[in-house]
N, C-alpha and C positions, 0 to 999 in steps of 0.2 A: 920128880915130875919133869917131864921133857915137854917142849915146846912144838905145837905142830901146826906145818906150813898147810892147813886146810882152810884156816880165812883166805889164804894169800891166794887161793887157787881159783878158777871159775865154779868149779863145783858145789863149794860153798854157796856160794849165790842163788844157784838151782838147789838145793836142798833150803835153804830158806824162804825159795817160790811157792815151792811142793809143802810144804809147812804152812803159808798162809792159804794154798787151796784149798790144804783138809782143811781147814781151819771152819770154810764156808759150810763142811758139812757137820753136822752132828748125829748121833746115833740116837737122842733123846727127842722127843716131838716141842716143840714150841707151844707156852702157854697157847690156850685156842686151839690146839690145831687137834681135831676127831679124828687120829687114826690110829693103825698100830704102834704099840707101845715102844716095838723094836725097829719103825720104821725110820729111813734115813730122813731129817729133815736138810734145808739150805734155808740158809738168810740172806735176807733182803740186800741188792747190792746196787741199785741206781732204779729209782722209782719217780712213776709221774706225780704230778701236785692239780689240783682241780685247773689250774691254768693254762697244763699239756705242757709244762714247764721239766725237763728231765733233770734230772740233780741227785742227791744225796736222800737216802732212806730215813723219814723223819723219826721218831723218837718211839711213837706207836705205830711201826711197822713192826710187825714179828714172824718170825722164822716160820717155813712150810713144808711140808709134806714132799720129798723129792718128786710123788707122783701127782701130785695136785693139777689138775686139768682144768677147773672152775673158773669164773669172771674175777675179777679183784675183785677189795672189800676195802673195806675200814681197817683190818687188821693185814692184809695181804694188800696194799696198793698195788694195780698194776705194776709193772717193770721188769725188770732182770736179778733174779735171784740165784746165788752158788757161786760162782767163780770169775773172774773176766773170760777164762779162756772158752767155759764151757757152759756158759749162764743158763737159765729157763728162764722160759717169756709166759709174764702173765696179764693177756689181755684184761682192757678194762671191758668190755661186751662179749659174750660166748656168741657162736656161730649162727645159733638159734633165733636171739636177739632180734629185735627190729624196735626201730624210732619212731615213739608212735610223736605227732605233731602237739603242740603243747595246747590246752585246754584256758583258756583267758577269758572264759564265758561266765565265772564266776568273778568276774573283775571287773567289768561294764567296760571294756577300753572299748577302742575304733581307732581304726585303722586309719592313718594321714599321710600324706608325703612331704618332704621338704621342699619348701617354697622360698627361692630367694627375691628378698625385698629390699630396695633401697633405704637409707637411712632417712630421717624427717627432717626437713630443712627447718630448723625452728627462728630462722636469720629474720623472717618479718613479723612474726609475733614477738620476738623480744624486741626490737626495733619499737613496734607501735604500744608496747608496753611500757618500755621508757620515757617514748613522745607522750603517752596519757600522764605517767606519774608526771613527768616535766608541769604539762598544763594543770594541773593540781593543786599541785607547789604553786607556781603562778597564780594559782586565784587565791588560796590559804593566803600568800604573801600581800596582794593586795585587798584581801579582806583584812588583815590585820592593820594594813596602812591607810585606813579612810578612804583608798584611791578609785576601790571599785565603786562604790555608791555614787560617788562623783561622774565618773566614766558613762555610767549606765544612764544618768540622767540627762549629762551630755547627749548619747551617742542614741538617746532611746528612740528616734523618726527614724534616723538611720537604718535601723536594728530592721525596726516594723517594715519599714519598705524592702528592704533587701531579703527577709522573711513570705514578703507575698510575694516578691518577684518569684523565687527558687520554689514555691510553694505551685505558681503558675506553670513555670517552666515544668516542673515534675509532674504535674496533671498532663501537660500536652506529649503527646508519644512522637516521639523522633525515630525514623529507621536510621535515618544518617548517623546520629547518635549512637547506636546500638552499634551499627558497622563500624565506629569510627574505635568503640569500646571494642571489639574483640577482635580487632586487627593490631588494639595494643597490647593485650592479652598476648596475644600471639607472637608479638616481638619481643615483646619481654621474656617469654620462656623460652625465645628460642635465642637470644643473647645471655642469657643467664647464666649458659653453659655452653662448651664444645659440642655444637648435637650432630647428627646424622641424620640427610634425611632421605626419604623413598618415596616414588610415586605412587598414587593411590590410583590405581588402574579399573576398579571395577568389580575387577572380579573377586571373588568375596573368597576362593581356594587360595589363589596367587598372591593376595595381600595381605591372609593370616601369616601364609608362612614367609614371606617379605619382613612382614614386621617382625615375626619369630628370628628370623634371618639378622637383622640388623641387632636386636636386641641381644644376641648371642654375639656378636662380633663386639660391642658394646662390651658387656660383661668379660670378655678377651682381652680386650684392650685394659681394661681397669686393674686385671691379674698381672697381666705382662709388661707395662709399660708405664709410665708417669701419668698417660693422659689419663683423667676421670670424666668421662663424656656421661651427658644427661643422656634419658632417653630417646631415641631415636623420633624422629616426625613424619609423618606422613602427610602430603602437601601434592596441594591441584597447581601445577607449575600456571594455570591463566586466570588463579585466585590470589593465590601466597605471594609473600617478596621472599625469593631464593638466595639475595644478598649475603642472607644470615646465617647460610650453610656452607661449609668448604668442601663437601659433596654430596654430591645428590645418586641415589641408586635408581635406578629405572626399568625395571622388569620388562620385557616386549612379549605381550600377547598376540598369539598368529590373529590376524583377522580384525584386528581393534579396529575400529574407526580414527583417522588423520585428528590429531591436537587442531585447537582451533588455530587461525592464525596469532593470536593475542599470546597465546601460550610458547608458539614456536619463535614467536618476536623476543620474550623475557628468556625465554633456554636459548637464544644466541647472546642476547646479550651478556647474559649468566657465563659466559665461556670465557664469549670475550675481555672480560672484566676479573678473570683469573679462577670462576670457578673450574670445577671436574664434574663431568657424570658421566656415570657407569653403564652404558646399554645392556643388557645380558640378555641374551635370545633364548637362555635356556634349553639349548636341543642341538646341544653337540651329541648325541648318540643316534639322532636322527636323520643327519648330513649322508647324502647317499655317499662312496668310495670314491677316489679321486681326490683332484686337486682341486678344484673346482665345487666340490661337493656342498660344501661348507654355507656356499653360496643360493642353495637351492633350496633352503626348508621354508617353510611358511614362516616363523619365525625373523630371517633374514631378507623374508622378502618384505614383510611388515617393517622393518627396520630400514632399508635401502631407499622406501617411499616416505619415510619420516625424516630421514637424513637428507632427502632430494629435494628438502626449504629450508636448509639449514647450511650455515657458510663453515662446511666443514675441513681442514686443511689435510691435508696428503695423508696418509697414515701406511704402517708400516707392523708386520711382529714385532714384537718386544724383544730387542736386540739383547745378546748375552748381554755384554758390558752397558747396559742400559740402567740408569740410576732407582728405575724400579725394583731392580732385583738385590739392591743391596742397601735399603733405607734403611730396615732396623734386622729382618733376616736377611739369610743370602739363601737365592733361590734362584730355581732355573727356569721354573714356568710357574704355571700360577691355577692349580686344579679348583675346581669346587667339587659339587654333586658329581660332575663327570670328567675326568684329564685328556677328553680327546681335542677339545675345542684349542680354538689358536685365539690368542690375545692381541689385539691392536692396540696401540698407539699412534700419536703423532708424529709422523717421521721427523724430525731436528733437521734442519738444514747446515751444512756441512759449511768449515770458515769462508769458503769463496764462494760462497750460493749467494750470489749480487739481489736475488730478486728475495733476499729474507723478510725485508723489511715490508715488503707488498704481498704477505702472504695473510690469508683469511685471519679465523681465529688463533691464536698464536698463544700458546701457553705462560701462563705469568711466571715469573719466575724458572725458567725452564722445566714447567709442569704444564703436561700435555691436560688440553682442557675436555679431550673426550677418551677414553677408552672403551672399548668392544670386547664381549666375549661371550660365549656360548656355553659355560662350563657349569651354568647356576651355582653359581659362588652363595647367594642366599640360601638356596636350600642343602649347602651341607655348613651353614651357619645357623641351621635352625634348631633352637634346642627349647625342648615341652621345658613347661613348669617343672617337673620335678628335674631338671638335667640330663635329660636324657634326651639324644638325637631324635631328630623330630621323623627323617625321610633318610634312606639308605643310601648306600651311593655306591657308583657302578664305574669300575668294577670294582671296589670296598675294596682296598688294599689295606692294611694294617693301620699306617699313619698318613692316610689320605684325607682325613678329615683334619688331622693336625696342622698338614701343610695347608689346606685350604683356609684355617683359620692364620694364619703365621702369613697367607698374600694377603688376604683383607686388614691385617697388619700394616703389610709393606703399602698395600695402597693409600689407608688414611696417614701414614706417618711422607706417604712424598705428596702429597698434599697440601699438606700442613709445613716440611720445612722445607721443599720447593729442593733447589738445587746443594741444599747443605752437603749431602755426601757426595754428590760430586765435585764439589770445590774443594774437597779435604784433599784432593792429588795435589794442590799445590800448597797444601800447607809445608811443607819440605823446605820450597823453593823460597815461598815467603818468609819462613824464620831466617834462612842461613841469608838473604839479602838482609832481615834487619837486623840480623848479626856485622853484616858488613859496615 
């Protein structure tokens, strides 16, 4: 017997490929398979699974017909049968085929959408459930120790008098009462939480999607960031106390009628005292061409007669390196519904501007107490009940709504920590001095 160098060679190799591709055919048909007796069949070689999952041919797949042209089956799964090099595809639908839509009329369902809903604050009911079982205990306790029977006999004239008083008191109707009840209402929910509020302007189109507006920014903020802000408020700046907001959104209707004076008195003081509000003219697409333009819509000119009682200090675009654009994103401008509009600010008075200290309303914390813009930053923060964008935006660019969400970001987060990222440029200087 002699030894021969045909493993050692590449030939080998290819005559053992050629060997596993007949291998895929056979000369006999595959249980199942209704054809000729002498027809060529292939087996099964990478098959779909009901989950469009491609893998390995399961255990009841079985070998087919080389000319088989039909839809898979139970015994044919779709996929690739015969060979790698030279496989046949066997669709799971033939050509013919159509979808028909699925029948659920024998199942009583209905149709719903997803609705997202806040969690229940259950913090005052367990509260006043506590305080009931406490006073409980309390009386069990002094039932058991002789002390109430004593008590009640003592304190019984007391009882009776203070009984008709609050009995009188409750029969006479107080409006002062009432108002003085739902101004605390009102405080209370709106210290409760972080909230956002907006002006209630009137008009019943512009303060749906307002409040749609806020509550979607709301809902942003809760995904992306630490802050969990309550719902937004809608608030008559010459009713409400505005204290309790760290900003206020303000929509500008062309044509409105002048805030009374009592309202434009509380929105200066409101500035002055460190809040923010948002003017938004909403009709940057309406600004005629020019430089100038911007300044001529009905919208800004409603705006320029509302600001002309109000002690408003210099204002300037929103400078590159301006602490707005790099609070929690970094951004270059700041679109809504539409990116043609320009953004103001308070212009910052520079280290030698002598007259700083005697300028109007002056931003607390180096946060500018008014900004302007024309972009409707609300209505491409408006999003329906089910999630879905409320109003379109123009000109829709891909991630135009994302950046619009991502400035209403940047605006509540330098509101809130004022000059924080600005001052981090000296954080450098300040360790390596308290290194020294």
């Amino acid at each position: 017997m002699r030894w021969s160098d045909l493993p050692m060679s590449g030939t080998f190799v290819e005559m053992l490929r050629r060997l596993i591709d007949m291998s895929g055919y056979t000369s006999k048909p595959g249980p199942g398979v209704a054809s000729d007796p002498n027809a060529e069949t292939v087996a099964p070689l990478r098959t779909l699974d009901g989950f469009g999952a491609f893998g390995p041919p399961p255990s009841t797949a079985k070998p087919m017909s080389a000319d088989y042209r039909d839809r898979g089956t139970a015994d044919h799964p779709p996929g690739f049968y015969g060979t790698a090099e030279s496989p046949i595809a066997v669709n799971t639908l033939a050509s013919a085929d159509r979808i028909a839509p699925l029948d659920t009329s024998g199942l009583r369902a209905k149709h719903a959408t997803y609705t997202n809903s806040e969690p229940r604050d259950l913090r005052g009911i367990m509260l006043s459930t506590a305080l009931a079982l406490f006073l409980l205990d309390a009386i069990v306790v002094a039932m058991l120790g002789g002390g109430l029977a004593a008590l009640i006999r003592r304190r019984a004239a007391l009882a009776v008098l203070a009984l008709a008083f609050v009995l009188a008191t409750m029969m006479v109707p107080s409006p002062t009462r009432a108002q003085n009840a739902s101004s605390d209402d009102f405080a209370i929910k709106a210290v409760s939480q972080t909230r956002l509020a907006y002006v209630v302007t009137g008009n019943a189109d512009v303060d749906s999607i307002v409040k749609a507006g806020m509550s979607g920014l709301t809902l942003f903020l809760g995904q992306r960031t630490a802050l969990e802000a309550g719902d937004p408020v809608g608030i008559d700046p010459a009713r409400d106390e505005l204290a309790f907001f760290p900003l206020i959104y303000w929509p500008i209707v062309p044509g409105a009628p002048k805030p009374a004076q009592d309202a434009i008195n509380k929105i200066d003081a409101y500035m002055k005292q460190g809040g923010t509000v948002i003017f938004d003219t909403r009709d940057a697409v309406e600004a005629p061409p020019g430089d100038n333009g911007a300044s001529q819509t009905p919208g800004m000119q409603t705006l320029r007669e509302l600001l002309s009682t109000l002690d408003v200090p210099e204002l300037e675009p929103v400078p590159r390196e301006h602490v707005l654009t790099k609070t929690f994103y970094l951004l270059r401008d700041f679109p809504g519904r539409f990116n043609s509009g320009q953004s103001w600010v308070e212009a910052l008075p520079r280290e030698d501007d002598e007259e700083a200290a005697q300028r109007p309303a002056r931003g607390g914390d180096g946060v500018s107490p008014i900004i302007i813009t024309s972009n409707d930053l609300a209505g491409a923060w408006a999003i329906r009940p089910d999630g879905q964008p409320m109003l379109p935006l123009t000109p829709g660019e891909p991630r135009q709504r994302e950046f619009a969400f991502r400035a209403g970001v940047n605006i509540v987060m330098y509101t809130l920590t004022g000059n924080y990222k600005a001052d981090q440029v000296h954080a450098p200087a300040l360790i390596e001095r308290l290194g020294q």
